[in-house]
C-alpha positions as CSV (number, residue, x, y, z in Angstrom):
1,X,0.0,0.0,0.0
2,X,1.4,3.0,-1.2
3,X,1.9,6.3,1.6
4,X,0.4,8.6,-0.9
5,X,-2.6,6.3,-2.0
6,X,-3.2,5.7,2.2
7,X,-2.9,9.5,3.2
8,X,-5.4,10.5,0.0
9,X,-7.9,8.1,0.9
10,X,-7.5,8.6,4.6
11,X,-8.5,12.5,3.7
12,X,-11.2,11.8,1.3
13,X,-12.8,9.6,4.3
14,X,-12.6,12.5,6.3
15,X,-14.0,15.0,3.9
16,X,-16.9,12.3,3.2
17,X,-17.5,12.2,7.6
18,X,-20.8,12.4,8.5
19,X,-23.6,11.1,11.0
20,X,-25.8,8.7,10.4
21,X,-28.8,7.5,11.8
22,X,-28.7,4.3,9.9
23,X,-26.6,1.3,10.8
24,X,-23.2,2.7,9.9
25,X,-21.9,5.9,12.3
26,X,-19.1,7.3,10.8
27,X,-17.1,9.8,12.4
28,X,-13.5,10.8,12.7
29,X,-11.4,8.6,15.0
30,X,-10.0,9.8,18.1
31,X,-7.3,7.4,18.2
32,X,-6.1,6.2,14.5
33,X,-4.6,8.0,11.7
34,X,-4.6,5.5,9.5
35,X,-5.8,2.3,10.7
36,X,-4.8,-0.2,7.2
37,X,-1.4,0.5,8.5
38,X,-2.1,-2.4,11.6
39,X,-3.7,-4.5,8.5
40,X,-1.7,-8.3,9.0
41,X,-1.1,-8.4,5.3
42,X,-0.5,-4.5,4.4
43,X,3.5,-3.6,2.9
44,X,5.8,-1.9,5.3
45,X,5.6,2.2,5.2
46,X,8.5,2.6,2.7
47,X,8.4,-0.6,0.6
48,X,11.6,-2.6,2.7
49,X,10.9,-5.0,5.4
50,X,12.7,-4.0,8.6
51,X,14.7,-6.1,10.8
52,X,15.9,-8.5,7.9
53,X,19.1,-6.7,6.4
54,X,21.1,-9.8,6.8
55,X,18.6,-12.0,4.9
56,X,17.8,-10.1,2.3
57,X,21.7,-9.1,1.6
58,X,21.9,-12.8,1.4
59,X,19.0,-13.6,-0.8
60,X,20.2,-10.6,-3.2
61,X,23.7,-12.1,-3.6
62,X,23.0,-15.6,-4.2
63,X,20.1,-14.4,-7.3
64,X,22.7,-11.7,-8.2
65,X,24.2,-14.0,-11.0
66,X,21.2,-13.1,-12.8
67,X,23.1,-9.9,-13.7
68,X,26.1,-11.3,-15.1
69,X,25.2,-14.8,-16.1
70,X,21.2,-14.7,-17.1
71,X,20.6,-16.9,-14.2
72,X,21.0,-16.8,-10.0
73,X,21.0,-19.6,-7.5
74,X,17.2,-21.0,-6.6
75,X,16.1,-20.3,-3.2
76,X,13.7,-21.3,-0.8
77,X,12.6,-18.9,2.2
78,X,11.2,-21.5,4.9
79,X,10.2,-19.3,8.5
80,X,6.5,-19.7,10.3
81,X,4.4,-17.8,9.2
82,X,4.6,-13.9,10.4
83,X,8.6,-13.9,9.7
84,X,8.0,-12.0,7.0
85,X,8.9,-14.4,3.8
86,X,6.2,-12.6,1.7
87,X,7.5,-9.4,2.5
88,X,11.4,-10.2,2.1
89,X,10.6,-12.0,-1.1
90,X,8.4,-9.1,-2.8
91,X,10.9,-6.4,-2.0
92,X,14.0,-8.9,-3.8
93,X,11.4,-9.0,-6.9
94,X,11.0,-5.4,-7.1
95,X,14.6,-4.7,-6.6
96,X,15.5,-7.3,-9.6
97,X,12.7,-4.9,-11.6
98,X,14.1,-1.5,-10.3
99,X,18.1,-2.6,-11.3
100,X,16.7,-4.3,-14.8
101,X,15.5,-1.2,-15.9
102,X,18.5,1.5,-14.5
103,X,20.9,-1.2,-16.3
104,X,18.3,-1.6,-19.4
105,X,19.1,-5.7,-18.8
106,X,17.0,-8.3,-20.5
107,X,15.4,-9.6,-17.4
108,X,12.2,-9.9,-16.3
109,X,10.8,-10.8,-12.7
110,X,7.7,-11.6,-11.5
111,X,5.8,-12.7,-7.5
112,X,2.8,-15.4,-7.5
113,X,1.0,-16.2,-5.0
114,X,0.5,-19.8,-5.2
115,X,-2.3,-19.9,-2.4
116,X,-4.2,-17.5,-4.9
117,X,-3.7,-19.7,-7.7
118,X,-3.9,-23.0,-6.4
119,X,-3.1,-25.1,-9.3
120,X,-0.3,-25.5,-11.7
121,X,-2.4,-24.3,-14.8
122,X,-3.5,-20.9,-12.9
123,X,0.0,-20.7,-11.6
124,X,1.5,-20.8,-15.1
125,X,-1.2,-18.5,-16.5
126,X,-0.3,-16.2,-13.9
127,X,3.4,-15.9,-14.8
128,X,3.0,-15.0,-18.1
129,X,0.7,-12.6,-17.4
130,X,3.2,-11.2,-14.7
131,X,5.8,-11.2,-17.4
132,X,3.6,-9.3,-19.7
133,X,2.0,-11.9,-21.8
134,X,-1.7,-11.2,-22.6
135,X,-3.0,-14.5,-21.8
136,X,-7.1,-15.0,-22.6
137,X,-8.7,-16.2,-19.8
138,X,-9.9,-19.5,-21.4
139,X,-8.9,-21.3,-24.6
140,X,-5.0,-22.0,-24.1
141,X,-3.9,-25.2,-22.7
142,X,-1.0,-26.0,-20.8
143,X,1.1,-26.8,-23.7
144,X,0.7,-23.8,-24.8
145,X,1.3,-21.6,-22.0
146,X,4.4,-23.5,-21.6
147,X,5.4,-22.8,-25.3
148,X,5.1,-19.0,-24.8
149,X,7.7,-19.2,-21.8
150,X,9.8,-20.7,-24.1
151,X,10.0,-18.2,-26.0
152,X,9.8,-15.4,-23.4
153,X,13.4,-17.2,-22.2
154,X,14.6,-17.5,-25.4
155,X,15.6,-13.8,-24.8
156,X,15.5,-12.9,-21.3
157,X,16.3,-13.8,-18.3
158,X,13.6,-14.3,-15.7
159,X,13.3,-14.4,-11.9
160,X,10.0,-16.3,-10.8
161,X,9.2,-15.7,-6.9
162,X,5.9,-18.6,-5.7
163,X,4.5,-18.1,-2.3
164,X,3.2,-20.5,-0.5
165,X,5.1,-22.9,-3.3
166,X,3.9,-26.6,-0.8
167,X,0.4,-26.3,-2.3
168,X,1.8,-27.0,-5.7
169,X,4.3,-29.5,-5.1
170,X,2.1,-32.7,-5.4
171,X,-0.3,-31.4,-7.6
172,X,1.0,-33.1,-10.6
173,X,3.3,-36.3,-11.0
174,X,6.0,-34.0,-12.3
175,X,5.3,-30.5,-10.2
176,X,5.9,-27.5,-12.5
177,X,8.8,-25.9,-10.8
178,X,10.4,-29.1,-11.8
179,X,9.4,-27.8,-15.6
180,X,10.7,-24.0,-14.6
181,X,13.8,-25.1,-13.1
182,X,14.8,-27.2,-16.6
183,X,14.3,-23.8,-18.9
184,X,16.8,-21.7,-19.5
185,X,17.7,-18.1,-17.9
186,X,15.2,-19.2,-15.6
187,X,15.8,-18.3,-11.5
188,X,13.3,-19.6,-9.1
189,X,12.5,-18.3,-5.7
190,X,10.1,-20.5,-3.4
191,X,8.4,-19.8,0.2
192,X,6.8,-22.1,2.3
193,X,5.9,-22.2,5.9
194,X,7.3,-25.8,6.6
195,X,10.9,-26.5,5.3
196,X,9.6,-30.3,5.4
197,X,8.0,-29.5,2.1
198,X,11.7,-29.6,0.1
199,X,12.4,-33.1,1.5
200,X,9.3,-34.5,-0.2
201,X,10.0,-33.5,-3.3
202,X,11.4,-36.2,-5.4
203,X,15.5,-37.2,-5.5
204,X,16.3,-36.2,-9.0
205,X,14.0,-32.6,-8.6
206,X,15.9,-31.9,-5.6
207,X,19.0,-32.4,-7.1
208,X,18.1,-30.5,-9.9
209,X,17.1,-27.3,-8.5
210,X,19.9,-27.2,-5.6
211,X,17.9,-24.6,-4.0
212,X,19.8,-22.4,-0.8
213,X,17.8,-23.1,2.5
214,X,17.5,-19.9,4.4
215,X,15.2,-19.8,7.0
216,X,13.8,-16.7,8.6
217,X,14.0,-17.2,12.4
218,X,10.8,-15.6,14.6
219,X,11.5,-11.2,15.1
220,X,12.7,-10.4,19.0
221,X,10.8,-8.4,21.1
222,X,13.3,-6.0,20.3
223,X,12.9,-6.1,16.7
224,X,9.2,-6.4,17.1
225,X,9.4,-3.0,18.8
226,X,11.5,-1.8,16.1
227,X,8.9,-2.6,13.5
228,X,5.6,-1.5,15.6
229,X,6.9,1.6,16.4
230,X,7.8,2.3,12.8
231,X,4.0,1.4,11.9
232,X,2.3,3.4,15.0
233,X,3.9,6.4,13.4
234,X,1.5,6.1,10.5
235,X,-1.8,4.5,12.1
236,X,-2.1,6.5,15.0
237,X,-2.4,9.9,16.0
238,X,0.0,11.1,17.8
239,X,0.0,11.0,21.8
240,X,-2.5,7.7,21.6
241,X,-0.2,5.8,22.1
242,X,3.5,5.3,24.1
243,X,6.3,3.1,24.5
244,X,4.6,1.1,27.3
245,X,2.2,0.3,25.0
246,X,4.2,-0.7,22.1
247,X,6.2,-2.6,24.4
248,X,3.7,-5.0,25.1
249,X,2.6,-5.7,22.0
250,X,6.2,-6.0,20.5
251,X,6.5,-8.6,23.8
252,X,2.9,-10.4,22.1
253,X,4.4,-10.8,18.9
254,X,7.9,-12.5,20.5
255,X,5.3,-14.5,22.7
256,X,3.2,-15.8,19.7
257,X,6.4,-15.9,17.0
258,X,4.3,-14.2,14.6
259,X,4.8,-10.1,14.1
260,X,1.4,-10.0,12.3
261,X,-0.3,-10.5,16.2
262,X,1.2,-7.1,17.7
263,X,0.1,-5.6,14.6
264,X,-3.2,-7.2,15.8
265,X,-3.5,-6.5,19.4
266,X,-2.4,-2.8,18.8
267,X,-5.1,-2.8,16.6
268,X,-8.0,-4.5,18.3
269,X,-6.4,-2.2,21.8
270,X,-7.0,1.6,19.6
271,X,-10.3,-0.4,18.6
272,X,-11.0,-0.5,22.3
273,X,-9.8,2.6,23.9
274,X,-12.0,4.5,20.8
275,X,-15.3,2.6,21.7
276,X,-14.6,3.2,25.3
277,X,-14.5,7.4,24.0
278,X,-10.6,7.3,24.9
279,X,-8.2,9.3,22.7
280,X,-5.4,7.1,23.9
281,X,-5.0,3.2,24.5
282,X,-4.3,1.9,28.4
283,X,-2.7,-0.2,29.8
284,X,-6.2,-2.0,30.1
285,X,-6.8,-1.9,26.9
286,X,-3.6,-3.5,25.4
287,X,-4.3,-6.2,28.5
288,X,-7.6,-7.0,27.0
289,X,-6.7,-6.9,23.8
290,X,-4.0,-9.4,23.9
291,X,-6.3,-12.0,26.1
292,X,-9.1,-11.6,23.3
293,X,-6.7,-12.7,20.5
294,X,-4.0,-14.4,22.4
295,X,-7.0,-17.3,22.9
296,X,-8.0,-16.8,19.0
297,X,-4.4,-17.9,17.5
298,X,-4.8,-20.9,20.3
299,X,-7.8,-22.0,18.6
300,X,-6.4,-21.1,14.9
301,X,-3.4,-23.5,15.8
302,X,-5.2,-26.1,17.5
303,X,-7.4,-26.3,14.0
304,X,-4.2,-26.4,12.3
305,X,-2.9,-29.1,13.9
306,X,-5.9,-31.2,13.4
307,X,-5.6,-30.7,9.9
308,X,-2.1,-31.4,9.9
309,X,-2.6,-34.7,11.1
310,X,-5.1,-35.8,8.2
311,X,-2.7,-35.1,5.4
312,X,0.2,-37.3,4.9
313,X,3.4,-37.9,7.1
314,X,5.6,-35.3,6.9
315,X,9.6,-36.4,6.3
316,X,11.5,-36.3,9.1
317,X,15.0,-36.0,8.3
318,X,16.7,-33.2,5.7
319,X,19.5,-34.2,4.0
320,X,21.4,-31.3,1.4
């Protein structure tokens, strides 16, 4: 979410602010600036993740041979989820664009989400149309999407980022980034939330694409803080909030391992303190908060274990 698309929108809103007398009240907050800010899935203000230098100075050098060669090392970014994969990923895509075009290089780069697309066909559909390839949305097979990456390769390098790559994997008796990986010019960048997923992939794909492990380890409190008090600057107003308060949700997030939940008890806490007709969030409020969703993410995990369970063993040793 671009700054200057959230701070237009945030000022049309309060142009548009009226009463109602229907369902809907709408009036200006006493505690939020810009609430989307606290969204779990919104981009950090200024485009680059905080907190995870290291990684992506590691992530850049490995792909870098892109540059020189038409073609980096594969990766695959394995952290729970709330580490920031997504993030770190999108902001290496971008950066591949951004030094394409101030070099005037033949390479192209494109992100999928894989949990969007679901299935190999969408998935490949999705590439090209990434890449700039005006693909009709029915009519071409799968030999034929295939075909037109050929060709797009034939020419230029590309760098192919899949999110949440697991839900392909076992889609198809040979998975398509098997396919990718065998084209030329052709770097691959995966993410998946259990680094179990690379050990069930076949022998031979495995030791085809050679991808580089890194893992994204859980954020400190400290660099929770770090990151929560860089968003607080731009979703609430000033003096709503303090460093007690950012504290505790930075100490939430360590607590859970996931960043996303002191984005979400900050949140549901200005939600609070502004229904209460505060213009600043407690103590209390933060307390409250973090007990209401503390006990949802139990619940979401419990689930997920019991779903875990149904599917198929997962493998137990890693061996690169």
């Amino acid at each position: 979410m671009g700054e200057g698309v959230s701070r237009s929108l945030s000022v049309s809103l309060r142009l548009k602010v009226m009463n109602t007398m229907g369902l809907f009240e709408i009036k200006p907050s006493s505690i939020f600036r810009d609430a989307r800010w606290l969204q779990p899935l919104s981009d950090p203000p200024g485009g680059r993740p905080l907190c995870r230098d290291e990684d992506l100075k590691i992530m850049a050098d490995l792909i870098s041979g892109v540059f020189r060669v038409g073609r980096g090392r594969n990766l695959f970014v394995c952290g729970r989820p709330g580490t920031g994969k997504t993030l770190c990923i999108k902001y290496i895509i971008n950066e591949v664009r951004r030094c394409a075009k101030a070099l005037a290089a033949p390479i192209l780069a494109v992100y999928i989400n894989a949990g969007w697309t679901r299935t190999p066909y969408y998935t490949m559909r999705e590439i090209l149309t990434g890449l700039g390839l005006r693909v009709p949305e029915v009519g071409w097979q799968m030999f034929r999407l295939k075909n037109a990456f050929e060709k797009i390769v034939e020419s230029k390098a590309v760098v192919i980022a899949i999110d949440e790559v697991d839900i392909l994997l076992h889609k198809e008796r040979e998975p398509l980034v098997y396919y990718l990986n065998r084209q030329p010019n052709t770097t691959l960048i995966f993410t998946s939330n259990r680094f179990e997923e690379v050990a069930d992939l076949p022998e031979r794909i495995i030791s085809t694409l050679q991808p580089k492990i890194i893992i994204l380890k859980p954020y400190t409190k400290d660099e929770a803080f770090t990151i929560l008090r860089e968003r607080a600057k731009h979703a609430l107003k000033p003096g709503s909030y303090n460093d007690e308060i950012l504290k505790l949700a930075a100490q939430t997030a360590e607590i859970i391992g996931d960043i996303r939940m002191g984005f979400t008890v900050l949140l549901t806490a200005g939600l609070n303190a502004e229904k209460s007709g505060k213009t600043s969030i407690s103590i209390e409020d933060m307390v409250s908060a973090i007990e209401s969703e503390a006990e949802k993410e139990l619940l979401r995990r419990k689930l997920a274990n019991l779903l875990k369970k149904q599917r198929r063993p997962s493998v137990e040793n890693l061996n690169f």
